[in-house]
C-alpha positions in Angstrom: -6.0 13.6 -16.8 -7.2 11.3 -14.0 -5.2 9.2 -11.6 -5.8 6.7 -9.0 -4.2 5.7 -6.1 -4.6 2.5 -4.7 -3.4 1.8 -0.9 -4.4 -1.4 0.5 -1.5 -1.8 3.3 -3.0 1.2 5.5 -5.7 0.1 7.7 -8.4 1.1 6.5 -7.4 0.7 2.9 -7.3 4.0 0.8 -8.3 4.6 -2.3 -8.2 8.5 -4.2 -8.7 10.2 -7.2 -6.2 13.3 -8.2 -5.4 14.9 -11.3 -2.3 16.1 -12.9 -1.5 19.2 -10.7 -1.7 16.4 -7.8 -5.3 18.0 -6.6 -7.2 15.4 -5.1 -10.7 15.0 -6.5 -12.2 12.2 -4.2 -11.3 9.7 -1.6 -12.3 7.0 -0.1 -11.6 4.7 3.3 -12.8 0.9 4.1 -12.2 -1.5 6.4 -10.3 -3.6 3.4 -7.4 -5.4 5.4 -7.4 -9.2 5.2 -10.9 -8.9 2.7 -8.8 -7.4 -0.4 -9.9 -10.1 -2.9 -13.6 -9.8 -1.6 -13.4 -5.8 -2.0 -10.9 -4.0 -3.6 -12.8 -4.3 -7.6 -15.8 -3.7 -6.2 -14.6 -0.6 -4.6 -12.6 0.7 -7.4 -15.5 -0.1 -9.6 -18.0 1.7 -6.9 -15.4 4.7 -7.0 -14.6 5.6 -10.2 -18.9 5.0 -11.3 -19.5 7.9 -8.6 -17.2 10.3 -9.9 -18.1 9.4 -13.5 -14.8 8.2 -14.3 -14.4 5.2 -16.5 -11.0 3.4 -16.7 -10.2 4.7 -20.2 -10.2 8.4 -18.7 -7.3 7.1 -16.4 -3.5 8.8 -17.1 -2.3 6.2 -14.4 -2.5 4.0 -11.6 -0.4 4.3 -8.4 -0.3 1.2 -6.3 1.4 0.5 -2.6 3.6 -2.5 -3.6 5.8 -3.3 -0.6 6.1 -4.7 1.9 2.4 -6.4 2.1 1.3 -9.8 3.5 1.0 -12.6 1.0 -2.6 -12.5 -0.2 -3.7 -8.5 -0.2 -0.1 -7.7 -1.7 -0.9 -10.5 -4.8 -4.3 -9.3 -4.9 -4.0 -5.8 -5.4 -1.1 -6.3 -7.8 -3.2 -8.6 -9.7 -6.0 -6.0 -9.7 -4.0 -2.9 -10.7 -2.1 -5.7 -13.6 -5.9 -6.3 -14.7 -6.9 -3.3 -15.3 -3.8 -1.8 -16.8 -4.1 -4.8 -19.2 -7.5 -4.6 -20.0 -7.8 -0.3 -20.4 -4.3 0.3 -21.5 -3.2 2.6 -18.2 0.0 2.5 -17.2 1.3 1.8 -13.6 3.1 3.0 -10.9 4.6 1.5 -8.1 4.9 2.9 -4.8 6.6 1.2 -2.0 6.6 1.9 2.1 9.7 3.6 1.9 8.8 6.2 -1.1 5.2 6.5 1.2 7.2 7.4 4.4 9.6 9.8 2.0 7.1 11.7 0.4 5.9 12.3 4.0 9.1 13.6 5.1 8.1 11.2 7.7 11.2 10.3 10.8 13.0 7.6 10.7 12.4 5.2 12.4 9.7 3.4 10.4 8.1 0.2 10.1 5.2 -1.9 9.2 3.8 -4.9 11.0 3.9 -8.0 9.5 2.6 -10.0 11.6 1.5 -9.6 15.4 4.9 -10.3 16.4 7.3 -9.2 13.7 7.7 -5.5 11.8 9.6 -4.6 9.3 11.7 -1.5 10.3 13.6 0.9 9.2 16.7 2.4 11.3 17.8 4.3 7.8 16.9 5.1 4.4 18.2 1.9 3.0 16.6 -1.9 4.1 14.3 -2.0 6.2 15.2 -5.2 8.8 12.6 -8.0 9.9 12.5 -7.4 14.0 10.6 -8.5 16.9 8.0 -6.3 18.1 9.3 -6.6 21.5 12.6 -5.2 20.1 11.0 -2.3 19.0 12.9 1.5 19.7 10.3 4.2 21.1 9.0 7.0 19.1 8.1 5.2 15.7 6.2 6.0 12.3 4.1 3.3 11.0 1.4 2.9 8.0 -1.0 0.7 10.1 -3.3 1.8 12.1 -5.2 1.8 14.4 -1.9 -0.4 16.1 -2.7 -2.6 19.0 0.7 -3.2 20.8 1.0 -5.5 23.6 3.7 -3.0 25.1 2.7 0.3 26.1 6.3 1.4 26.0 6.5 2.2 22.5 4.8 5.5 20.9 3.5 4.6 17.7 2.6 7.6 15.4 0.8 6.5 12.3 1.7 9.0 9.2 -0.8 8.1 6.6 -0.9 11.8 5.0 -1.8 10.6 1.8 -2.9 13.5 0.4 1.0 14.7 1.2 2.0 11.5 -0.6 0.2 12.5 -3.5 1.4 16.1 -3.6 4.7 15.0 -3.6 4.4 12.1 -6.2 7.2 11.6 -9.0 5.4 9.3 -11.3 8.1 8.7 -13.1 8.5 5.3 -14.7 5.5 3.8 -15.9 5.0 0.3 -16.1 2.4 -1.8 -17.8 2.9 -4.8 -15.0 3.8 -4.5 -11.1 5.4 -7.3 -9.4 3.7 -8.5 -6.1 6.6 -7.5 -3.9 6.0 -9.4 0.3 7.7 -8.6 3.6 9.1 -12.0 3.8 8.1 -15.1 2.2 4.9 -16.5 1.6 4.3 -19.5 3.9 2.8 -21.8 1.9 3.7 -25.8 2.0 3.3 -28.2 -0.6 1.7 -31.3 -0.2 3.5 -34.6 -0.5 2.2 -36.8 -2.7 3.9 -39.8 -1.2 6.9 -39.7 -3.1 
């Protein structure tokens, strides 16, 4: 029994291979952030073919779901949803929040979402959309290498996967994922005159 997991909000994206006692066979780092729809099959592909692994011998897939930017977060949803499809493997989804848990990880948290704005979490619950500037000191985050403006703050990034992985549930499998984004996609809509 073969799993993959499939991280794409980390920089650089992540991409492992455990097996059912949560032993990690292989992993694998790139510089995937912002090129996800130019990568990420190529790499899983690339992956999988070096550890003779085909998608058939897979038990499941575990994909970072939330909270992503618009395009990577679609993308690797629609990747994971492909293969799933297409080889029969069920899903699961993990979000920032289960990453951080299964870190034991303090609070606070947060991810960037854009140069300005994070998403951060004070508690265990929701995770508020604040202004970097506004940020508390001594904070966990999934991206990295961070390039803050602000010296004030200490960023510590906690991307233990391997800890992640160790600690995994996998409970409830799915056969589709739902693209899940830190706020909504800005995307307009043409006027056609009317």
């Amino acid at each position: 029994m073969y799993y993959l997991f499939i991280n794409t909000l980390s920089e650089p994206s992540y991409l492992a291979l455990f097996d059912e006692k949560r032993n990690i066979i292989d992993s694998q780092n790139w510089p995937g952030k912002q090129k996800e729809f130019d990568t990420l099959s190529e790499k899983i592909d690339e992956f999988l073919s070096k550890n003779s692994i085909h998608y058939k011998q897979l038990s499941g897939i575990v994909v970072m779901v939330w909270p992503g930017g618009f395009t990577g977060t679609r993308v690797t949803t629609l990747v994971a949803n492909s293969l799933a499809y297409s080889f029969g493997v069920p899903l699961f989804a993990l979000t920032v929040w289960d990453f951080f848990a299964y870190q034991d990880a303090p609070l606070p948290w947060m991810i960037a979402i854009t140069r300005k704005e994070v998403l951060l979490w004070q508690d265990q619950k929701n995770p508020v959309l604040s202004q970097m500037s506004d940020l508390p000191e001594g904070i966990y985050s999934t991206l990295a290498p961070i390039d803050f403006d602000s010296p004030k703050h200490t960023i510590q990034t906690r991307d233990d996967h391997a800890r992640v992985i160790a600690n995994l549930a996998l409970k409830n499998p799915q056969n589709k994922i739902q693209p899940l984004y830190a706020k909504d996609p800005n995307i307009t809509l043409k006027s056609n005159g009317s």
